[in-house]
Residue, then its C-alpha position, 0 to 999 in steps of 0.5 A: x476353785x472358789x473362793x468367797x470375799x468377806x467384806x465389812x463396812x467400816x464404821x465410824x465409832x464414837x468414843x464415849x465417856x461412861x463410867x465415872x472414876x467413883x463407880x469404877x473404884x466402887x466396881x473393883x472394890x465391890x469385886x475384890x470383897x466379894x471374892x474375899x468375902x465368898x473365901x472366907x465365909x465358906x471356910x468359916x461356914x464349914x471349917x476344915x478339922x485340926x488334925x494335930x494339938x499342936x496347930x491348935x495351940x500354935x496357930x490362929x489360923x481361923x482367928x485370922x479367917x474370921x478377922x479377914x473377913x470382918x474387915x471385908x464386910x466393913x469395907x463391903x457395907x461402906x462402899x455399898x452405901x455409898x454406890x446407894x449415894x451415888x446413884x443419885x448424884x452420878x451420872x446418868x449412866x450411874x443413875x438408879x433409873x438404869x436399874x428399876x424397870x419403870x414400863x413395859x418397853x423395859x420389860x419386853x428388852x428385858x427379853x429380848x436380850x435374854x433371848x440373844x445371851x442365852x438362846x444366841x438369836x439374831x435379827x433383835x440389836x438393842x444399842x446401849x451405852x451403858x447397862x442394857x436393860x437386862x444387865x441393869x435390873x440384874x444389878x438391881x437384884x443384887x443391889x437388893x441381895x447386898x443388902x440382905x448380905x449386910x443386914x444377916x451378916x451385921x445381925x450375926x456379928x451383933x452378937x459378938x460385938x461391943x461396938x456400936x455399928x454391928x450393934x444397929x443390926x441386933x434386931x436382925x436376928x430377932x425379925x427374922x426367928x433367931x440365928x440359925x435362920x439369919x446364917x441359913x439365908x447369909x449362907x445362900x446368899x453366898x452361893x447367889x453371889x458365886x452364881x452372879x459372879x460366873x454369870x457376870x464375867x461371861x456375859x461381859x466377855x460376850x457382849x464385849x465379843x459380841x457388840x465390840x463397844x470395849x465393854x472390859x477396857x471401861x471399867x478400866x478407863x470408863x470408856x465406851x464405844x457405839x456407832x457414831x449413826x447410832x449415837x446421833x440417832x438417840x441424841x435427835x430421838x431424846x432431843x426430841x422428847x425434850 
């Protein structure tokens, strides 16, 4: 009978400090509204029928939905700006120079890591310790997707607000030829939110898998893993271009 021994090299790992406290409170705030957010402009978008007078009379259940979510998107906007702040004063992992692509390598990464998520390819290892290249421009999309989420949002709720801030946003609708216009683009920027979130729990489940550099346990202690070759490797590379 034959048998095969599997071995493994072992590898000294270096613990490394990545995700600050502001961003990790951003992230799971930024997630919770979403999901919040996501279920109550659907209901909104497409209430189900009252059956009965009675539970038209007796109940605020839609007002309720609506309240939610106007609170959602207050807390949304608020942490949303300040990730735009922190981009500048945070670390370099924070920092908005992970997410614009500034030069061909960055593209051709881009790619790369395309080919392994989606295609499963081997022979390519791209060693990042915060967002690769790929992750990085995505939430660049998404950045700019928040933003139009809050502008169409805002410039709906403008309308039936007395209060100042929603009122910053009453040319919305103007800009872009009315509201039913600045409801249709709100609305399909939900469905790209439900798209991203999917796409993003799976591709954090698997490069976690993958890679075992504690991609899930750092947005919760801000913590990563990388190879302590590896990690001495980009040190000399960017000491080396200083």
């Amino acid at each position: 009978m034959n048998s095969t021994t599997v071995s493994s090299k072992p590898q000294l790992l270096r613990r490394v400090f990545v995700w600050e406290l502001p961003v990790r409170y951003y992230h799971w705030l930024n997630a919770g509204c979403i999901l919040v957010l996501i279920a109550t402009g659907l209901i909104i978008g497409d209430p189900p029928a009252i059956m009965t007078s009675k539970e038209a009379h007796s109940s605020y259940w839609f007002g309720t939905t609506r309240f939610i979510h106007f609170v959602a998107a207050y807390i949304f906007l608020f942490n949303f700006l300040f990730r735009i702040y922190w981009g500048f004063v945070g670390n370099k992992y924070a920092s908005w120079k992970n997410f614009i692509p500034t030069n061909r390598q960055y593209f051709k990464d881009m790619w790369n890591i395309l080919k392994s998520d989606i295609f499963m390819t081997k022979g390519y290892n791209v060693h990042t310790i915060g967002h690769n290249r790929l992750a990085g421009f995505i939430y660049f999309m998404t950045f700019i997707a928040f933003g139009i989420q809050c502008l169409t949002g805002f410039g709906l709720y403008s309308a039936m607000s007395d209060w100042w801030l929603p009122n910053l946003f009453s040319w919305v609708p103007y800009l872009l030829g009315g509201d039913f216009m600045v409801r249709t683009i709100h609305h399909w920027a939900t469905w790209f939110f439900i798209l991203f979130t999917v796409v993003h729990v799976y591709l954090v489940f698997y490069h976690d898998y993958v890679e075992g550099h504690g991609e899930i346990s750092s947005m919760g202690g801000g913590w990563k893993f990388i190879e302590e070759e590896i990690f001495k490797r980009k040190k000399k590379i960017k000491n080396s271009n200083l």
